[in-house]
C-alpha positions in Angstrom: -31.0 -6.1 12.1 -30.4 -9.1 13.7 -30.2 -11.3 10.6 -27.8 -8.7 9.1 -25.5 -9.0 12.0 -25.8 -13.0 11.6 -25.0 -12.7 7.6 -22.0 -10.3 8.0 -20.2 -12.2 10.7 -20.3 -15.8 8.8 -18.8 -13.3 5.9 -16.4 -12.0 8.5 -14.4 -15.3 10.1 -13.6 -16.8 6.4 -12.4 -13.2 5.6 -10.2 -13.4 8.3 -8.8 -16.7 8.1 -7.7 -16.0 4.6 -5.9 -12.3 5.4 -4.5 -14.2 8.3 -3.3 -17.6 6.0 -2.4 -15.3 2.7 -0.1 -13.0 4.9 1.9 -15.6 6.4 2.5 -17.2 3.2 3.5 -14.3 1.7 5.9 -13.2 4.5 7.5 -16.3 4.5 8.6 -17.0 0.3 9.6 -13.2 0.7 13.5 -12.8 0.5 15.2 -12.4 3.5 14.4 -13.9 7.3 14.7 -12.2 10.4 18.3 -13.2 11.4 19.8 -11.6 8.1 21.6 -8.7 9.4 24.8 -6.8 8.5 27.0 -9.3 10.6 26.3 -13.1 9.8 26.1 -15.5 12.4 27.0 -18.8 12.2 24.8 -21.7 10.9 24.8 -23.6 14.5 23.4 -20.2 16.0 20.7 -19.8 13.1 19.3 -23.2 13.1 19.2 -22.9 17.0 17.3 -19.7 16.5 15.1 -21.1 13.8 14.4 -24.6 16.2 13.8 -22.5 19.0 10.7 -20.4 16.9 9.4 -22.9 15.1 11.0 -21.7 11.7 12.7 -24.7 10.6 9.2 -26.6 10.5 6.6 -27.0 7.4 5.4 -24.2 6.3 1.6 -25.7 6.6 2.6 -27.0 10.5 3.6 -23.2 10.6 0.4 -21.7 10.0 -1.3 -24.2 11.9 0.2 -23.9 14.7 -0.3 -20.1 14.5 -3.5 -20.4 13.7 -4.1 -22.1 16.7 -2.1 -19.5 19.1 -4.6 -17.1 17.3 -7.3 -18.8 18.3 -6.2 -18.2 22.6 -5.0 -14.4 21.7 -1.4 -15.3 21.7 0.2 -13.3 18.3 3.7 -15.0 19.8 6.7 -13.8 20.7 8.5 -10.8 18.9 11.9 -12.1 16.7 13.2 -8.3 17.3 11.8 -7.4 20.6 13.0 -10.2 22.6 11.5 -8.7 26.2 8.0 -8.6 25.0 5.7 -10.4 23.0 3.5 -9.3 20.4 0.4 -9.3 22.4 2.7 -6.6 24.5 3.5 -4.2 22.0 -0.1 -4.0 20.9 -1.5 -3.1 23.6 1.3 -0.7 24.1 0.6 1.1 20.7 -3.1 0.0 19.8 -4.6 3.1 22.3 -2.6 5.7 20.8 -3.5 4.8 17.3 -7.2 3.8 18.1 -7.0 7.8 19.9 -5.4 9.5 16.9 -8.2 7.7 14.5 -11.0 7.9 16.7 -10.3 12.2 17.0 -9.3 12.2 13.3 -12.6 10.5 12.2 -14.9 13.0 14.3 -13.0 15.7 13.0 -14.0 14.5 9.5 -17.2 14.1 10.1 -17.9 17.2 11.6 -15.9 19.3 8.9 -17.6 16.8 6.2 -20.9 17.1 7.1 -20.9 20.2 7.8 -19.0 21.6 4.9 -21.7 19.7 2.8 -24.6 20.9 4.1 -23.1 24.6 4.2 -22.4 23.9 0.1 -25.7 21.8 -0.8 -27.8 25.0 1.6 -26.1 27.3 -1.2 -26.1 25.1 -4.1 -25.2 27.1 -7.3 -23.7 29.7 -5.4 -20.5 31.0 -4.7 -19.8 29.7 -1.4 -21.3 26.5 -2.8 -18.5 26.2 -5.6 -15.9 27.3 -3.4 -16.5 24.8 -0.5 -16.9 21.6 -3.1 -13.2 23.4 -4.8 -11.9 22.9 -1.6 -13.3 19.4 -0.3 -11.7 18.2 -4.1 -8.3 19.5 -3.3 -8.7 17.9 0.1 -9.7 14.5 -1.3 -6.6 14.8 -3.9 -3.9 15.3 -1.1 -2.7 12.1 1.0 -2.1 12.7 4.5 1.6 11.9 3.6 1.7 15.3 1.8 -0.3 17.1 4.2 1.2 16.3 7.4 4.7 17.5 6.8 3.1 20.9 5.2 1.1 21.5 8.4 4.7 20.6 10.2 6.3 22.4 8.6 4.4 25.6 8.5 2.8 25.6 12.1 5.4 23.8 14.4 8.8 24.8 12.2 8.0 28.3 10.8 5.4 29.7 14.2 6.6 27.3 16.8 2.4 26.9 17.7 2.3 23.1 18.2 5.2 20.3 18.7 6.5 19.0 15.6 7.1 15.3 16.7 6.6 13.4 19.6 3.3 11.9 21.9 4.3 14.0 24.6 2.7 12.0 27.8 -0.5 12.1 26.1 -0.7 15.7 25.4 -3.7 17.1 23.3 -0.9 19.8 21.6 1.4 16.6 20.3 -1.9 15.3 19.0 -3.6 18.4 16.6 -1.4 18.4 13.5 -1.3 14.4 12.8 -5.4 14.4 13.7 -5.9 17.3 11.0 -3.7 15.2 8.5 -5.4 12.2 8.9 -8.6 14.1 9.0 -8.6 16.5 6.0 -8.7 13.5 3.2 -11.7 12.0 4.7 -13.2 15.4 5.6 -13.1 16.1 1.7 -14.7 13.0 0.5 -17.1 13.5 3.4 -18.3 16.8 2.3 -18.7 16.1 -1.4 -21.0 12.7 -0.5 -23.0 14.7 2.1 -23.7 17.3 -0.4 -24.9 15.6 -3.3 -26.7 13.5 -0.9 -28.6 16.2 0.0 -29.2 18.0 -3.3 -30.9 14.4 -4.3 -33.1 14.6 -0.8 -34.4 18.0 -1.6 -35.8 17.3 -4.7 -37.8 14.6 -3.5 -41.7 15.2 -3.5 -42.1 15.0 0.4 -39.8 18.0 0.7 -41.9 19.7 -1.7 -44.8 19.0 0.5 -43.2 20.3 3.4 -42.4 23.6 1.9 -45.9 23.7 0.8 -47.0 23.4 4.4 -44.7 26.4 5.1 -42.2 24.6 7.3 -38.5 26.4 7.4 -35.7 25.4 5.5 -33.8 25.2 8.6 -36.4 22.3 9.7 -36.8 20.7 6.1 -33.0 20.3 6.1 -32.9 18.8 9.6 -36.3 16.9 10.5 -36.4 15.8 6.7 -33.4 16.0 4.0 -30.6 15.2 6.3 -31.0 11.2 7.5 -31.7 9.9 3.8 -29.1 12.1 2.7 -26.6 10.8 5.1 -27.0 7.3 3.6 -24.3 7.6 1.0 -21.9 9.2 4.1 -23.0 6.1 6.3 -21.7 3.6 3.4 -18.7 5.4 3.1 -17.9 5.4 7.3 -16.3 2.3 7.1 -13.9 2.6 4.5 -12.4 5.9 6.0 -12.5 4.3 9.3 -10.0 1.6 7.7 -8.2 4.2 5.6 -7.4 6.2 8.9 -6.3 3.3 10.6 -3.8 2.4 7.8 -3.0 5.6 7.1 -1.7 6.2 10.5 1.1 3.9 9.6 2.4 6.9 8.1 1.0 9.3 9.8 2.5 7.9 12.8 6.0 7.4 11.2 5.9 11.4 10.3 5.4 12.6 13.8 7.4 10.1 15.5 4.1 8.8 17.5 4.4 5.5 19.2 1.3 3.7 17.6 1.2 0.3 16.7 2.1 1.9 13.0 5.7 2.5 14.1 5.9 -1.2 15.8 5.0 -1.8 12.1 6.9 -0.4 10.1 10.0 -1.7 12.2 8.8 -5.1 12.2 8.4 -5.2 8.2 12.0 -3.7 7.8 13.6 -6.5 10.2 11.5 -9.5 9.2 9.9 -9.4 12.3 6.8 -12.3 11.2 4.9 -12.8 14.3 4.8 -8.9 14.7 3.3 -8.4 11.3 1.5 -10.8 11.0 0.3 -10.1 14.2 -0.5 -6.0 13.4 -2.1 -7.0 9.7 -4.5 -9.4 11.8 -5.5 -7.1 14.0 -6.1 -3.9 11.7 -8.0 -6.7 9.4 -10.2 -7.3 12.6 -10.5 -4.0 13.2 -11.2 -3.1 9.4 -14.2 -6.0 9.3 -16.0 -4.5 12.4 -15.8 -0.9 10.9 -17.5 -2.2 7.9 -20.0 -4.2 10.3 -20.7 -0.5 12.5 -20.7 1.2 8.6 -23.8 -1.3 7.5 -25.5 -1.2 11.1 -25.4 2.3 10.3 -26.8 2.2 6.6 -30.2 0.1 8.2 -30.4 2.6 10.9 -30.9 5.9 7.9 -32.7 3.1 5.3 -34.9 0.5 7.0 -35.0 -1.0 3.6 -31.7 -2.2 3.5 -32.3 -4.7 6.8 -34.4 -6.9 4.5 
């Protein structure tokens, strides 16, 4: 396990250096800069501004001297939000998105897995047809879809839950953007957990066990459920990185103040250290999912750690 460990993390750091390099190229040839707004100023103000962050120099000098900030933790100072620093409005926003993931992905995984092995206990059934229907339709909607539906239909129409908002940390402000984050991943979730489980128990040990007279409550625990959890396993970090992303928007529709809004508002005004600094972390953050996802896949097959 070890050795896996080892061979992901020299994988991981060149990863990183080349999201981190490729995204600050690409933010700086895009058109526009981050003093472009509806009133011009004049050029002695902007080349003040652009000597003053470092912006008038070599684009290479650029990146290595950001490279090197990187390197302490500094993401450097924000270009919009001139009281606070990127670092700032990170760890302003980071726990509220890593919260609204981290609920949305257990939320998955219990309506995945247990929707799958509901469906794959009644396979060929009616309940079994009705349940993969439903994880489908799941998997087809985006969460950009679904959240202003559940908005709109249990905060406008009933009043039951806010509509907007984070509320001082209130669980309410928190139910209808964790179900839309949830419900896409729950789907896939359910459909992987299933037909991993209609493979496990056709395999000839769980004939044996039925021969020995063992339950199917106990067959489908003890034996069918950890190999059939394998394909589930590979798919955690994936959804893990599509929840964090997708709570860009998620974020944006419920007016949440995740690092998703800082975001968003950073990309419209040209903010570059705040981007740049966001897209570095959620890559971070994407490349340690994906390390927990294949910890995970040796832990259910021991084969895979050779």
């Amino acid at each position: 396990m070890l050795t896996l460990i080892r061979r992901r993390l020299m994988t991981a750091l060149p990863t990183l250096a080349a999201i981190v390099i490729l995204s600050f190229v690409l933010m700086r040839i895009a058109p526009g800069g981050p003093f472009d707004g509806e009133r011009a100023i004049d050029p002695q103000t902007r080349a003040a501004l652009m000597r003053a962050y470092g912006l008038d120099r070599p684009l290479p000098e650029q990146i290595l001297l950001y490279v090197a900030r990187l390197a302490h933790g500094d993401f450097g100072p924000s270009l919009v939000y001139r009281d606070f620093t990127v670092t700032d409005l990170i760890a302003r926003g980071l726990p509220i998105s890593m919260t609204l993931g981290a609920y949305a992905l257990a939320l998955a995984l219990l309506l995945g897995i247990g929707g799958g092995v509901m469906a794959a206990s009644r396979a060929g059934r009616p309940l079994d047809h009705g349940l993969m229907f439903a994880a489908t339709m799941l998997t087809a909607l985006p969460s950009f879809v679904t959240g202003p539906l559940l908005a709109l239909i249990f905060a406008l129409k009933t009043g039951w839950l806010p509509v907007s908002g984070w509320g001082d940390g209130d669980f309410a402000h928190l139910v209808l953007p964790v179900i839309a984050l949830a419900l896409p991943a729950a789907g896939a979730i359910a459909k992987l957990t299933r037909a991993g489980l209609a493979t496990a128990l056709r395999q000839d040990h769980i004939r044996s066990a039925r021969a020995r007279g063992l339950g199917p409550i106990h067959i489908l625990i003890k034996h069918a459920l950890r190999p059939a959890l394998v394909p589930v396993a590979s798919y955690i970090g994936p959804a893990a990185a599509g929840m964090l992303t997708g709570a860009v928007v998620i974020e944006t529709i419920f007016s949440l103040p995740g690092i998703g809004r800082y975001f968003v508002q950073g990309a419209l005004n040209r903010d570059y250290p705040l981007v740049l600094g966001v897209v570095t972390l959620y890559a971070a953050l994407i490349i340690l999912f994906n390390l927990i996802a294949d910890l995970a896949y040796g832990w259910l097959d021991p084969r895979v750690r050779q």
